[in-house]
N, CA, C and O atoms as a GROMACS GRO file, in nm:
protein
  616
    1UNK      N    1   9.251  15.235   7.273
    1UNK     CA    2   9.232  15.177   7.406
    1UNK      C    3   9.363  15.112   7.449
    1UNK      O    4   9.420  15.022   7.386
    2UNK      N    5   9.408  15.170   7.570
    2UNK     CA    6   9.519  15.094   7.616
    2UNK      C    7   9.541  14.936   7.684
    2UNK      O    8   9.457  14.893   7.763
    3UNK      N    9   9.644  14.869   7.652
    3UNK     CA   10   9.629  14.790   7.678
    3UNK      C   11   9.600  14.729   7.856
    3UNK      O   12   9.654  14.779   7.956
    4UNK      N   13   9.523  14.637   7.856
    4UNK     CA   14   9.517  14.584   8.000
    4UNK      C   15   9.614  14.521   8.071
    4UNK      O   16   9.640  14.414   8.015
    5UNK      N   17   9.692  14.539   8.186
    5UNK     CA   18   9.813  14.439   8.188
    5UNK      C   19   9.704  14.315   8.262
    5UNK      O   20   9.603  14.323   8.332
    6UNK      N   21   9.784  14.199   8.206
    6UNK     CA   22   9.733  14.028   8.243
    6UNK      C   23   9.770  14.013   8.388
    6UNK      O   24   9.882  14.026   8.436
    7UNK      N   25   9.649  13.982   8.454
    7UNK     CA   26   9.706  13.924   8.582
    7UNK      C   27   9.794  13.836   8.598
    7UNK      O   28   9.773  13.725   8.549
    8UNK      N   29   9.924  13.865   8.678
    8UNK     CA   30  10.004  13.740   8.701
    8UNK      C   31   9.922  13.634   8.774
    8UNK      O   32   9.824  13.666   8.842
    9UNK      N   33   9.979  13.459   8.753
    9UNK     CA   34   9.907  13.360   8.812
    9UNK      C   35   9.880  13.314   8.918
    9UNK      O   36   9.806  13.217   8.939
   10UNK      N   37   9.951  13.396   9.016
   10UNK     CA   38   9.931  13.436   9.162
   10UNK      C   39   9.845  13.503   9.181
   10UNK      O   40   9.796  13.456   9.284
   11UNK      N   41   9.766  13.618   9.144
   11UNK     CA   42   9.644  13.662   9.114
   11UNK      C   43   9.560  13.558   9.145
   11UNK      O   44   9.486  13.567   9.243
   12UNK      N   45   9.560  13.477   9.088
   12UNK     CA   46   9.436  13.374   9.067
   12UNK      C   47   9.430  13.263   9.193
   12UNK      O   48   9.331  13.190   9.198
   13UNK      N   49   9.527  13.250   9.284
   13UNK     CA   50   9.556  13.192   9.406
   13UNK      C   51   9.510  13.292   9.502
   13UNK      O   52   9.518  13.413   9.483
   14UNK      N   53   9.449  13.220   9.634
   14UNK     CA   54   9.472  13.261   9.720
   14UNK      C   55   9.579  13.362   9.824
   14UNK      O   56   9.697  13.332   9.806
   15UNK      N   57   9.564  13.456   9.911
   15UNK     CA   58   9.638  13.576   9.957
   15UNK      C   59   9.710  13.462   9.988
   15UNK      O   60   9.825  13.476   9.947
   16UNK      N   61   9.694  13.352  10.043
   16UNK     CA   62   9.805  13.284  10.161
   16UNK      C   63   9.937  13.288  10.079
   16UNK      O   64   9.907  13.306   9.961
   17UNK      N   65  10.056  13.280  10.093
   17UNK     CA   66  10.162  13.305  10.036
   17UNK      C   67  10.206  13.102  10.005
   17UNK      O   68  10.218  13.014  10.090
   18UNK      N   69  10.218  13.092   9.878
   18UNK     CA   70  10.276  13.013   9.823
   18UNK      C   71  10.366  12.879   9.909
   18UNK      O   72  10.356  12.757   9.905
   19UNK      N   73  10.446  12.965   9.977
   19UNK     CA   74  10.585  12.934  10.061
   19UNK      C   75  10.524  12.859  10.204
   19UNK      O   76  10.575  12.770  10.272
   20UNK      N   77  10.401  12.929  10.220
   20UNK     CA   78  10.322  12.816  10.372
   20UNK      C   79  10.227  12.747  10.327
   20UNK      O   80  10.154  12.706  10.418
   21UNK      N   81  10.192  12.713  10.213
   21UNK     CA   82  10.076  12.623  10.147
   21UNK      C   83  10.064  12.520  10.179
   21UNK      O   84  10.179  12.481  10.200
   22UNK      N   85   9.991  12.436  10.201
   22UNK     CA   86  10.024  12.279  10.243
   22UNK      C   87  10.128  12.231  10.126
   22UNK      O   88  10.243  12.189  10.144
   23UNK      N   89  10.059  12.246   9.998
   23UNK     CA   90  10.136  12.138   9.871
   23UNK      C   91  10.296  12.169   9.864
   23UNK      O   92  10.381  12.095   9.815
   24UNK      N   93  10.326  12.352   9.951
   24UNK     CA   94  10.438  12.364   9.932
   24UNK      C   95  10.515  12.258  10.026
   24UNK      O   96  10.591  12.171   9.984
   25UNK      N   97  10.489  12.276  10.135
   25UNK     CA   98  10.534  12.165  10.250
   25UNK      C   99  10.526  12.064  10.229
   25UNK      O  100  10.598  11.995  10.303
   26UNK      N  101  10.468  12.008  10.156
   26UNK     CA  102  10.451  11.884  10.085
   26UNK      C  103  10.573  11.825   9.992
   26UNK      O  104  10.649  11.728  10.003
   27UNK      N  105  10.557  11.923   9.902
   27UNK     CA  106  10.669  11.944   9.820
   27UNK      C  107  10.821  11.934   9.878
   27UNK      O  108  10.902  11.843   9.859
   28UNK      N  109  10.834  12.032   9.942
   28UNK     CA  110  10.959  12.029  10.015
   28UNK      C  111  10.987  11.911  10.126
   28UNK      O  112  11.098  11.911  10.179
   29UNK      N  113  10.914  11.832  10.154
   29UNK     CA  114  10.958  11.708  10.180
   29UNK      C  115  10.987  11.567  10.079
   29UNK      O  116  11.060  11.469  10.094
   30UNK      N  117  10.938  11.590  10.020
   30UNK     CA  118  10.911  11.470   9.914
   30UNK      C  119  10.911  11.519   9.830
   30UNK      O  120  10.890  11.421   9.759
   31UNK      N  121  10.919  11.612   9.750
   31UNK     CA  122  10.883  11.655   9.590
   31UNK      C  123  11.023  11.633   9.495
   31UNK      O  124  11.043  11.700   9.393
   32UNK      N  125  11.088  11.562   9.528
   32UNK     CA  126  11.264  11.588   9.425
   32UNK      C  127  11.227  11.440   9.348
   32UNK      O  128  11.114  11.390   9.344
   33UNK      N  129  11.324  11.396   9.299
   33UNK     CA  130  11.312  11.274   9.204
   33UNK      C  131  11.336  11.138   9.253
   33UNK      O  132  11.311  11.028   9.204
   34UNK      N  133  11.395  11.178   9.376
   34UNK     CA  134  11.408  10.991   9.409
   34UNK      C  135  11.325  10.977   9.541
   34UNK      O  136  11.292  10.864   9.576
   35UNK      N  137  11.285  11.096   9.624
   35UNK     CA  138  11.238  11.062   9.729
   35UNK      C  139  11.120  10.984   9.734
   35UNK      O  140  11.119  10.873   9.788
   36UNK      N  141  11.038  11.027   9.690
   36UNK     CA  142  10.954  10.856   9.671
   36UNK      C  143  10.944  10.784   9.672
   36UNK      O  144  10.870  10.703   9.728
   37UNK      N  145  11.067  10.785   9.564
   37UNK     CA  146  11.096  10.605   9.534
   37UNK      C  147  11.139  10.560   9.639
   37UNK      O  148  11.070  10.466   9.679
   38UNK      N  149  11.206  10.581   9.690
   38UNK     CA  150  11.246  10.567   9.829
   38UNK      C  151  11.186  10.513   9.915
   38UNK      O  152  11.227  10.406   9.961
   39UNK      N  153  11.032  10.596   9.973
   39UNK     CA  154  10.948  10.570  10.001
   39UNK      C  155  10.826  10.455   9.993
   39UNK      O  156  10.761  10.386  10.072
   40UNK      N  157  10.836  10.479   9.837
   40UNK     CA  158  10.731  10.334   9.809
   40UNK      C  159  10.853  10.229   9.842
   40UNK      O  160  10.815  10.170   9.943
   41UNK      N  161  10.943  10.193   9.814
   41UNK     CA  162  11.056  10.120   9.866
   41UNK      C  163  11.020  10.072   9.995
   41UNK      O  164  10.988   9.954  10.000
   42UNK      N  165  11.019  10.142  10.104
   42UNK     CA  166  10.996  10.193  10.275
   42UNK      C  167  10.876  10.084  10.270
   42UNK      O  168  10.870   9.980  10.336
   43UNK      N  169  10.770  10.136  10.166
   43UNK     CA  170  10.617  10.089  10.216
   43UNK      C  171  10.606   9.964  10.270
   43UNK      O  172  10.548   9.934  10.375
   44UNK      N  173  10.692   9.857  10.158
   44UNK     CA  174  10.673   9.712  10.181
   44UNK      C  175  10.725   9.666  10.285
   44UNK      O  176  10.674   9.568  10.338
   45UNK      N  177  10.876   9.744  10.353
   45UNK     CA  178  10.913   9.699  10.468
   45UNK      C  179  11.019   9.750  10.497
   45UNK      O  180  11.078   9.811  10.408
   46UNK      N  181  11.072   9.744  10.619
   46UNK     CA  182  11.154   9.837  10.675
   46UNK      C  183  11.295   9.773  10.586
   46UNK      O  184  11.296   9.663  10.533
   47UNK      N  185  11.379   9.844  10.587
   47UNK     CA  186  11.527   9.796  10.448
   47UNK      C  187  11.642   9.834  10.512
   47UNK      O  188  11.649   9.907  10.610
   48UNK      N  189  11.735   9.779  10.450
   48UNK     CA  190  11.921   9.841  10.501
   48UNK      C  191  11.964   9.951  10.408
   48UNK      O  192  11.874   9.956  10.323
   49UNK      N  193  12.018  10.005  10.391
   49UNK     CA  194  12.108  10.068  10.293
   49UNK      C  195  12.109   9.998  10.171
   49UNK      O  196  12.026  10.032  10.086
   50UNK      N  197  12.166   9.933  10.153
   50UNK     CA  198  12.209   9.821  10.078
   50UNK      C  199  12.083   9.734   9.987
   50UNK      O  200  12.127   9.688   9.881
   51UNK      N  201  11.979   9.713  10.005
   51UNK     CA  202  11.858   9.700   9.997
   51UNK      C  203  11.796   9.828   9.939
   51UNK      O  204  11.753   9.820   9.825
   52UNK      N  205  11.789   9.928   9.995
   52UNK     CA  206  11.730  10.030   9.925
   52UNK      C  207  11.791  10.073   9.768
   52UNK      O  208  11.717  10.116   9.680
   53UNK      N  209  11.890  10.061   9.756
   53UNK     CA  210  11.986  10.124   9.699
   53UNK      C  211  11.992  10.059   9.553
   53UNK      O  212  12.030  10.099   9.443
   54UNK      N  213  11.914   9.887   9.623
   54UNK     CA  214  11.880   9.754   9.477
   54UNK      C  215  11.779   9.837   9.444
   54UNK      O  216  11.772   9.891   9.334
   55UNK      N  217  11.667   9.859   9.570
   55UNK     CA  218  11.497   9.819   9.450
   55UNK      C  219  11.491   9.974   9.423
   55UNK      O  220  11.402  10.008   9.346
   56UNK      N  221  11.574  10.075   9.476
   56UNK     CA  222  11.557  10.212   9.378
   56UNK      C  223  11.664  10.203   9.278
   56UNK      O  224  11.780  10.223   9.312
   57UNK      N  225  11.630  10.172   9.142
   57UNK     CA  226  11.715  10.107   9.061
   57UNK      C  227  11.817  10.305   8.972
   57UNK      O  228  11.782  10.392   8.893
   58UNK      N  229  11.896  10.286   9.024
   58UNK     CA  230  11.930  10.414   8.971
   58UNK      C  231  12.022  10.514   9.057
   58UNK      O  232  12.120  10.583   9.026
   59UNK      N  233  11.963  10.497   9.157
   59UNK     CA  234  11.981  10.626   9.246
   59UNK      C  235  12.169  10.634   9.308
   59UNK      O  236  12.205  10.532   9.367
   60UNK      N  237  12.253  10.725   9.297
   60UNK     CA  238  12.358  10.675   9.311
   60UNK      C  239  12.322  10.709   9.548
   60UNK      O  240  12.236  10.752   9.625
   61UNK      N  241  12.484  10.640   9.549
   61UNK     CA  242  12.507  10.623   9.691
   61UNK      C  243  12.500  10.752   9.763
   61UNK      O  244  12.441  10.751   9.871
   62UNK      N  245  12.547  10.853   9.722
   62UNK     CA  246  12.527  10.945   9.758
   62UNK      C  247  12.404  11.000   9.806
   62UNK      O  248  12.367  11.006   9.923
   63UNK      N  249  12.324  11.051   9.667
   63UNK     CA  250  12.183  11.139   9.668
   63UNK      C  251  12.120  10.979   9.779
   63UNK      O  252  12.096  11.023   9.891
   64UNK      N  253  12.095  10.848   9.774
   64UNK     CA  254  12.051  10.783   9.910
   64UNK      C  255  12.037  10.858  10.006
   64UNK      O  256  11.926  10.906  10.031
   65UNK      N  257  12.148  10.883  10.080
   65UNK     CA  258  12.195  10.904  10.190
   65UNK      C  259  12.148  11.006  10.199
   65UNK      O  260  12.077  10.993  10.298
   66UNK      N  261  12.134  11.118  10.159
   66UNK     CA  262  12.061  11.280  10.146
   66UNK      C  263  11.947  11.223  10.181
   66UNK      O  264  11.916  11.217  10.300
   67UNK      N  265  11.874  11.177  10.089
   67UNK     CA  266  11.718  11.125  10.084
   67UNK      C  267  11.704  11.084  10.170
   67UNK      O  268  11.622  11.153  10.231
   68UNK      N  269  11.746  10.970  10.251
   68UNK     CA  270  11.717  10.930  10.382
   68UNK      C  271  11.742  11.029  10.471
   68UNK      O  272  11.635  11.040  10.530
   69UNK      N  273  11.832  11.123  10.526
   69UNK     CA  274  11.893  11.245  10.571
   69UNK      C  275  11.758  11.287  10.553
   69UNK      O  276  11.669  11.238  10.623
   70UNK      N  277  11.733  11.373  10.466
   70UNK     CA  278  11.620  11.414  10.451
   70UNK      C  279  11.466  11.385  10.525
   70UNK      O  280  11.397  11.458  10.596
   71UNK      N  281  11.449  11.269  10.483
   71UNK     CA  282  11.357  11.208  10.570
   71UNK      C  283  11.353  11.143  10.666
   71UNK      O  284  11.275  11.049  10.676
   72UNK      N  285  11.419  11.171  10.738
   72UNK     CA  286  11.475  11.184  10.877
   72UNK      C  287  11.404  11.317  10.942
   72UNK      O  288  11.310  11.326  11.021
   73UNK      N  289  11.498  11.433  10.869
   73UNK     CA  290  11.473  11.541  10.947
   73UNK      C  291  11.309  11.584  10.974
   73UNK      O  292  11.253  11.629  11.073
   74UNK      N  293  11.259  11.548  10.832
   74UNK     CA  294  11.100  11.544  10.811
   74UNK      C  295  11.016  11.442  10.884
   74UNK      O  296  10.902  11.414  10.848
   75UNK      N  297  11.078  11.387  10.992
   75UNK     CA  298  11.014  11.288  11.085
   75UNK      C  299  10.874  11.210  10.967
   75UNK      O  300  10.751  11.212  10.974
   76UNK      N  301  10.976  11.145  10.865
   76UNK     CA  302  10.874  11.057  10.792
   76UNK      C  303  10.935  10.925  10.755
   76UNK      O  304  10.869  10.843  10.690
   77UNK      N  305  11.113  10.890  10.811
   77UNK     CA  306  11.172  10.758  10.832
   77UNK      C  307  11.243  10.773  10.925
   77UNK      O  308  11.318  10.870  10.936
   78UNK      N  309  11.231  10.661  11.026
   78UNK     CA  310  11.306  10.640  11.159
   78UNK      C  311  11.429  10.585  11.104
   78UNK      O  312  11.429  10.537  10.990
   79UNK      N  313  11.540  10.590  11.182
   79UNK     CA  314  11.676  10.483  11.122
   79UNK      C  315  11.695  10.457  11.262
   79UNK      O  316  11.741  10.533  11.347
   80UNK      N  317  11.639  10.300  11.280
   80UNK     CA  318  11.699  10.229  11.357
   80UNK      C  319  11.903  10.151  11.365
   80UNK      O  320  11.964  10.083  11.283
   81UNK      N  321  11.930  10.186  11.450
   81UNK     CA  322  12.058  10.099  11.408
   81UNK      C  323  12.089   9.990  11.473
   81UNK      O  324  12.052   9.960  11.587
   82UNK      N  325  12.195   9.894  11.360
   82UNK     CA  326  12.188   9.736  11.409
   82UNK      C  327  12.323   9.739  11.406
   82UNK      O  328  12.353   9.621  11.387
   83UNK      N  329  12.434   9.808  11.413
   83UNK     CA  330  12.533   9.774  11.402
   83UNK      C  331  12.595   9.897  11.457
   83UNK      O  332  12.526   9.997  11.434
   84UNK      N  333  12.735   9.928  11.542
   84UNK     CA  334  12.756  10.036  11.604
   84UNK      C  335  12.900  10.067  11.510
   84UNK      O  336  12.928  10.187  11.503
   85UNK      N  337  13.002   9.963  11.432
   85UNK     CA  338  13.090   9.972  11.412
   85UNK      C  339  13.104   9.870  11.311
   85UNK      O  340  13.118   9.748  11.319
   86UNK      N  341  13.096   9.956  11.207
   86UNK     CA  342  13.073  10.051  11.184
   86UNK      C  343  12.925  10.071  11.188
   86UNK      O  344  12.852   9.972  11.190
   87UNK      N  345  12.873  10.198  11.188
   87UNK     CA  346  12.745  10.246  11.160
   87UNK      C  347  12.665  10.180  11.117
   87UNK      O  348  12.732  10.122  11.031
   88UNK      N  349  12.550  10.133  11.108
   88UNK     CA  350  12.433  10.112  11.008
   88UNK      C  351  12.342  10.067  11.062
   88UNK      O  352  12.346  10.008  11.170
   89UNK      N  353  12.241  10.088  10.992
   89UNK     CA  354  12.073  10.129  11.045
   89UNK      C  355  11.984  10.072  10.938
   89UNK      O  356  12.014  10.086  10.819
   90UNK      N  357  11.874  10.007  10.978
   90UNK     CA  358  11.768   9.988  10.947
   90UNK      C  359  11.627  10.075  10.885
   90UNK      O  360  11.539  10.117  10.961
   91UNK      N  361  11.624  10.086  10.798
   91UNK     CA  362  11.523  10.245  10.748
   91UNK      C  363  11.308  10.194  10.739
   91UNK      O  364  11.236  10.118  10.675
   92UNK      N  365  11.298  10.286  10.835
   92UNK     CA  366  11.144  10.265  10.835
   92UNK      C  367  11.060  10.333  10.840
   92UNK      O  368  11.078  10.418  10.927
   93UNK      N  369  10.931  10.346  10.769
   93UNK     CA  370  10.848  10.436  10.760
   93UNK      C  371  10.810  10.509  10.885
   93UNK      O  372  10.799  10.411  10.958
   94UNK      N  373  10.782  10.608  10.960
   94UNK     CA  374  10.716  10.679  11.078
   94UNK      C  375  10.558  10.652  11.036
   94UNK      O  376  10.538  10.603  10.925
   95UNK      N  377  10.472  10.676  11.102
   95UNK     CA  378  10.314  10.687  11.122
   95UNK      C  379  10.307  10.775  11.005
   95UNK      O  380  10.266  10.716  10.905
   96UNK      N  381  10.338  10.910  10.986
   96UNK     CA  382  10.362  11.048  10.889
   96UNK      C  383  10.402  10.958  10.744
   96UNK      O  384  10.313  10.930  10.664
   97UNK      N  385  10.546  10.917  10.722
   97UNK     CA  386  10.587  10.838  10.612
   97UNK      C  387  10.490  10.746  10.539
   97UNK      O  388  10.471  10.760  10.418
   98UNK      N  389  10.397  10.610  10.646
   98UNK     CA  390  10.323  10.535  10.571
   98UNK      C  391  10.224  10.609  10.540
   98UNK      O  392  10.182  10.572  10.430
   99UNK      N  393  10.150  10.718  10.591
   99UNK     CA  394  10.087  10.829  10.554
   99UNK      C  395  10.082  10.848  10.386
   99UNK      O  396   9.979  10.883  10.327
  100UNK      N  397  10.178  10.827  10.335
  100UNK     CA  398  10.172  10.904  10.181
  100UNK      C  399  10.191  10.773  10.096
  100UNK      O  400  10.254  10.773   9.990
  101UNK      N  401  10.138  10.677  10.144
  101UNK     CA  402  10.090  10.567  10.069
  101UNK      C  403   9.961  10.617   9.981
  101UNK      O  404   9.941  10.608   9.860
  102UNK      N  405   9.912  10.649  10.044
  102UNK     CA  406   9.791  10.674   9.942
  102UNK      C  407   9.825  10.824   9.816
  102UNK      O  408   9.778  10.826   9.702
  103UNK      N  409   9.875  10.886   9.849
  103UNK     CA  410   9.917  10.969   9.731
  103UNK      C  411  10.006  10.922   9.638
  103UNK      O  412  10.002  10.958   9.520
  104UNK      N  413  10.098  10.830   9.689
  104UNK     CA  414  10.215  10.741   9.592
  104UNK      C  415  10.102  10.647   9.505
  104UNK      O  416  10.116  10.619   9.386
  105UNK      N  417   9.976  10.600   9.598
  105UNK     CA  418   9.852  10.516   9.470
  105UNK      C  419   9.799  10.637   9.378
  105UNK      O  420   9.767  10.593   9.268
  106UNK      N  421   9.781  10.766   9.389
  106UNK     CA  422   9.710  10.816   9.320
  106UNK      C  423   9.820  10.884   9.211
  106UNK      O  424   9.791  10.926   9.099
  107UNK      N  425   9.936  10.884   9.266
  107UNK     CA  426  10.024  10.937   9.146
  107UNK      C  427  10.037  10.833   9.047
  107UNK      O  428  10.024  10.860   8.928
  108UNK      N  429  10.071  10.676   9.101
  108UNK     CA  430  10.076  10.581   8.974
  108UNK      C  431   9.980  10.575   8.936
  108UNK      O  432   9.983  10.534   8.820
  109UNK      N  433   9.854  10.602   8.981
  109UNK     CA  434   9.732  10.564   8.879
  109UNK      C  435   9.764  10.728   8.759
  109UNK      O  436   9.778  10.729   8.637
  110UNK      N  437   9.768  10.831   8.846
  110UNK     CA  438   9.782  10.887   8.709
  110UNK      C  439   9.883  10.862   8.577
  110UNK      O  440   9.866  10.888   8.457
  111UNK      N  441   9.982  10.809   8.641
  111UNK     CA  442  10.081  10.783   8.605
  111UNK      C  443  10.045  10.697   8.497
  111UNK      O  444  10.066  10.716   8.377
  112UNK      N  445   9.990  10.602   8.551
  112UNK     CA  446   9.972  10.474   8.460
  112UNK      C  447   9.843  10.533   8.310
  112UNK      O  448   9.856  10.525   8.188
  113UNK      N  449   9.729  10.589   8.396
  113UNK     CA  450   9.686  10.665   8.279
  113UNK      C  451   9.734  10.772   8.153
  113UNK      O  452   9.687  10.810   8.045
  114UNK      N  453   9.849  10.797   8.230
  114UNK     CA  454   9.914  10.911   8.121
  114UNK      C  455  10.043  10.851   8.046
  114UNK      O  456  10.081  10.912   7.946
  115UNK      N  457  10.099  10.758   8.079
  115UNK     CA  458  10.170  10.724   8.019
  115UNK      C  459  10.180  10.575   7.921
  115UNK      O  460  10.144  10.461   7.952
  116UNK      N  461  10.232  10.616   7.816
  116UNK     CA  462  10.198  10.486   7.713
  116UNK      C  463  10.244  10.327   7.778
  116UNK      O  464  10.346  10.342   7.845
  117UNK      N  465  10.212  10.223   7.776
  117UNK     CA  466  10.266  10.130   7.807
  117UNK      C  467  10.229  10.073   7.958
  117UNK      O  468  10.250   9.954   7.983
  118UNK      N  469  10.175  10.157   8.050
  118UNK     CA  470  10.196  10.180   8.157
  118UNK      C  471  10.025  10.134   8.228
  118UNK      O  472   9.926  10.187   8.177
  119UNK      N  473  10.009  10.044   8.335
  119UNK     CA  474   9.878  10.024   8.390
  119UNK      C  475   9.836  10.039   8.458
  119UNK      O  476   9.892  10.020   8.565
  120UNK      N  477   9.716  10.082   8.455
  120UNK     CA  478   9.651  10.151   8.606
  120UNK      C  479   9.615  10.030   8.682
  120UNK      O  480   9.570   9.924   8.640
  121UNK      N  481   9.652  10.079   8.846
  121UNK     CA  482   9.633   9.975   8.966
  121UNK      C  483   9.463   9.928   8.933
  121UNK      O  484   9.376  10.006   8.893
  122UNK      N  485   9.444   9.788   8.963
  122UNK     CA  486   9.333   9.728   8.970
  122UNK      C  487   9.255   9.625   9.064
  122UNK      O  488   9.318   9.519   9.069
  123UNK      N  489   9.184   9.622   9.111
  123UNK     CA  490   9.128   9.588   9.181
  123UNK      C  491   9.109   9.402   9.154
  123UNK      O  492   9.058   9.332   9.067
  124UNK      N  493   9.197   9.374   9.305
  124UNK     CA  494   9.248   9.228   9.281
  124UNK      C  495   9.096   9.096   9.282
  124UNK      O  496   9.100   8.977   9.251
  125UNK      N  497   8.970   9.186   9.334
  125UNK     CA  498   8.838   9.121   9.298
  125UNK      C  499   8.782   9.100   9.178
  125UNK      O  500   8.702   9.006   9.167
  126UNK      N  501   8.808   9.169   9.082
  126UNK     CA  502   8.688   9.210   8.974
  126UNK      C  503   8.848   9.248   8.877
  126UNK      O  504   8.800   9.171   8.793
  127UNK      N  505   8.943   9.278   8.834
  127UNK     CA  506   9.024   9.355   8.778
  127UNK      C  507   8.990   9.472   8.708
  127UNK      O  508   9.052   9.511   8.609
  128UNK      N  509   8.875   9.540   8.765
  128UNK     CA  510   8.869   9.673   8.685
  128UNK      C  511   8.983   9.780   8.782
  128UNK      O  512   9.022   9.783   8.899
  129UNK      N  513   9.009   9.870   8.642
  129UNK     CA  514   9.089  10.002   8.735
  129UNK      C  515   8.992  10.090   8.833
  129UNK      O  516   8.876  10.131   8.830
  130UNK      N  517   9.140  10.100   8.949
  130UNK     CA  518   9.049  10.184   9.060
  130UNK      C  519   9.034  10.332   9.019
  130UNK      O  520   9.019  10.355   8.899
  131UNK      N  521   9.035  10.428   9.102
  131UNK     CA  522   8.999  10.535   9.086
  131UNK      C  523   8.964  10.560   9.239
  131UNK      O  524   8.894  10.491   9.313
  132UNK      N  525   9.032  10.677   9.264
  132UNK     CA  526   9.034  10.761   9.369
  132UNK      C  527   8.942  10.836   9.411
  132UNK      O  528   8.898  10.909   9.322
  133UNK      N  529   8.897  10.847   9.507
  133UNK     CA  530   8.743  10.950   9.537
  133UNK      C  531   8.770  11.046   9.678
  133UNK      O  532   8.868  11.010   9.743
  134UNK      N  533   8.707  11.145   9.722
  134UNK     CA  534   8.739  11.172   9.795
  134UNK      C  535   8.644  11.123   9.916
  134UNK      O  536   8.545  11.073   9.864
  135UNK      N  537   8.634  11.117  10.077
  135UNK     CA  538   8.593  11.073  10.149
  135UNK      C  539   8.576  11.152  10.272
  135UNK      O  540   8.668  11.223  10.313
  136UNK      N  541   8.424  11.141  10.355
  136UNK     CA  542   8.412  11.253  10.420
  136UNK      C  543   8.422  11.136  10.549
  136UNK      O  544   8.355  11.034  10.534
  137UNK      N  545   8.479  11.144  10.636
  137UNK     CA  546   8.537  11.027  10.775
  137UNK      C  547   8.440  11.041  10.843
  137UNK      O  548   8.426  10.947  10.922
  138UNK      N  549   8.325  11.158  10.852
  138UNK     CA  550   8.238  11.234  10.939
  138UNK      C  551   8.060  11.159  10.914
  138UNK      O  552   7.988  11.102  10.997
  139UNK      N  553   8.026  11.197  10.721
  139UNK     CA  554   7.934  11.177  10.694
  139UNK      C  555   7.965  10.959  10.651
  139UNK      O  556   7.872  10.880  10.637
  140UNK      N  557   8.076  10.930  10.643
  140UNK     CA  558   8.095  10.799  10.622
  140UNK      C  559   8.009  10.780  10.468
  140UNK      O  560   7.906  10.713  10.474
  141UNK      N  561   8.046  10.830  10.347
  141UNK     CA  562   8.021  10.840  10.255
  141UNK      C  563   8.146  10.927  10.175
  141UNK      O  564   8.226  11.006  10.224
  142UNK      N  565   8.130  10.881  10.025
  142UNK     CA  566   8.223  10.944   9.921
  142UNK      C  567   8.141  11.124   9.912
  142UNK      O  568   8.023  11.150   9.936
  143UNK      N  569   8.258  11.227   9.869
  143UNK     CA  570   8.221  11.324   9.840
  143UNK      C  571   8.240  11.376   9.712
  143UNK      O  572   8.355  11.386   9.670
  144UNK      N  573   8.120  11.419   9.625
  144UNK     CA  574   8.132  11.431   9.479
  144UNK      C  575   8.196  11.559   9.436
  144UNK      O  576   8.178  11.640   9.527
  145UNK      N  577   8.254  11.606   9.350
  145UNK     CA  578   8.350  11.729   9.300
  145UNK      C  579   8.251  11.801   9.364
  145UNK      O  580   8.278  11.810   9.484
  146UNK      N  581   8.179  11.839   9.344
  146UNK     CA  582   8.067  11.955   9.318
  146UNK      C  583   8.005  11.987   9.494
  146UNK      O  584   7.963  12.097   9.530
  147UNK      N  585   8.014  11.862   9.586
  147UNK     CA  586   7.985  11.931   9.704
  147UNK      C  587   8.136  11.957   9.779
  147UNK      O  588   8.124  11.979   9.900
  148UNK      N  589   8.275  11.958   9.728
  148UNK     CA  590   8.336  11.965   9.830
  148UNK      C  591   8.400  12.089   9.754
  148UNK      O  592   8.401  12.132   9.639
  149UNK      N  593   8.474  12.138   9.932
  149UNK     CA  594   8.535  12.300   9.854
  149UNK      C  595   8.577  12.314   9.750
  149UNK      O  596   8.577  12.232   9.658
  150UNK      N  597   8.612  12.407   9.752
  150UNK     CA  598   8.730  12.442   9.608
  150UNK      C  599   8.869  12.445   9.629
  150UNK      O  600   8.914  12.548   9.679
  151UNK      N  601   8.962  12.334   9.595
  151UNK     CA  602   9.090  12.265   9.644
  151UNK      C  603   9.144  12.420   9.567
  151UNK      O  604   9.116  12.469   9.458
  152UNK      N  605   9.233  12.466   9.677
  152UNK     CA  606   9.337  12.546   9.647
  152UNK      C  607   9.511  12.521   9.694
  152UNK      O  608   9.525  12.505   9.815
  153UNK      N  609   9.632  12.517   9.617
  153UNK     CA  610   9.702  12.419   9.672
  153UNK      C  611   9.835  12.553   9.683
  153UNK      O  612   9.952  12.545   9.722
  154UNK      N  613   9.772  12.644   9.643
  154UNK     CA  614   9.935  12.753   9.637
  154UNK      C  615   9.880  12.876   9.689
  154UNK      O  616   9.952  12.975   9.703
   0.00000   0.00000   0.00000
């Protein structure tokens, strides 16, 4: 009996092509290593250059400036400017930008679950860990795995 060839893992995705997926677009705005940080940075309040550059502990001057560049073009940080000469601007979340607050909570919670040392966000009433659910805006109730579609992301 000859052998069967294995479906590649695109097989198992949806026809839609990869490249227009939501998660891809997703990705390609935010998916690199500092943009986030960046971002959760953004969340607490609008920042200078100079400021960003402290509480993303790492990131050199350069890749910044991309990252903000970046999210710019992705209409997800405005750069106000306060100074004409030289240059400089004020960096702030858009409506879109504070938008991905809630995925930046669900990545540290995984985060915090998967990694040693590390704590999951908790609930400043009771201190138990939260946990993410999904939510129907329509029926004004949580939706359980089992009644909502089948999340396809590629």
């Amino acid at each position: 009996m000859a052998d069967q060839p294995v479906p590649d893992s695109q097989a198992a995705f949806d026809a839609e092509d990869a490249s227009t997926s939501a998660l891809a677009d997703a990705l390609a705005a935010v998916g690199d290593r500092w943009t986030l940080l960046v971002v959760a940075a953004l969340l607490e309040r609008p920042r200078r250059f100079g400021e960003l550059q402290e509480d993303v502990h790492g990131i050199a001057p350069n890749v910044l400036s991309q990252r903000l560049r970046q999210l710019e073009r992705s209409a997800l940080v405005v750069a106000q400017p306060y100074s004409e000469r030289p240059p400089r601007f004020v960096y702030e979340l858009s409506a879109a930008g504070r938008e991905l607050a809630g995925a930046l909570r669900l990545l540290a919670g995984w985060g915090a679950r998967n990694a040693e040392g590390a704590t999951a966000p908790r609930h400043a009433a009771c201190g138990t860990p939260m946990e993410a659910r999904l939510w129907c805006p329509t029926c004004e109730r949580p939706v359980s795995d089992d009644e909502g579609e089948e999340l396809h992301f590629a």
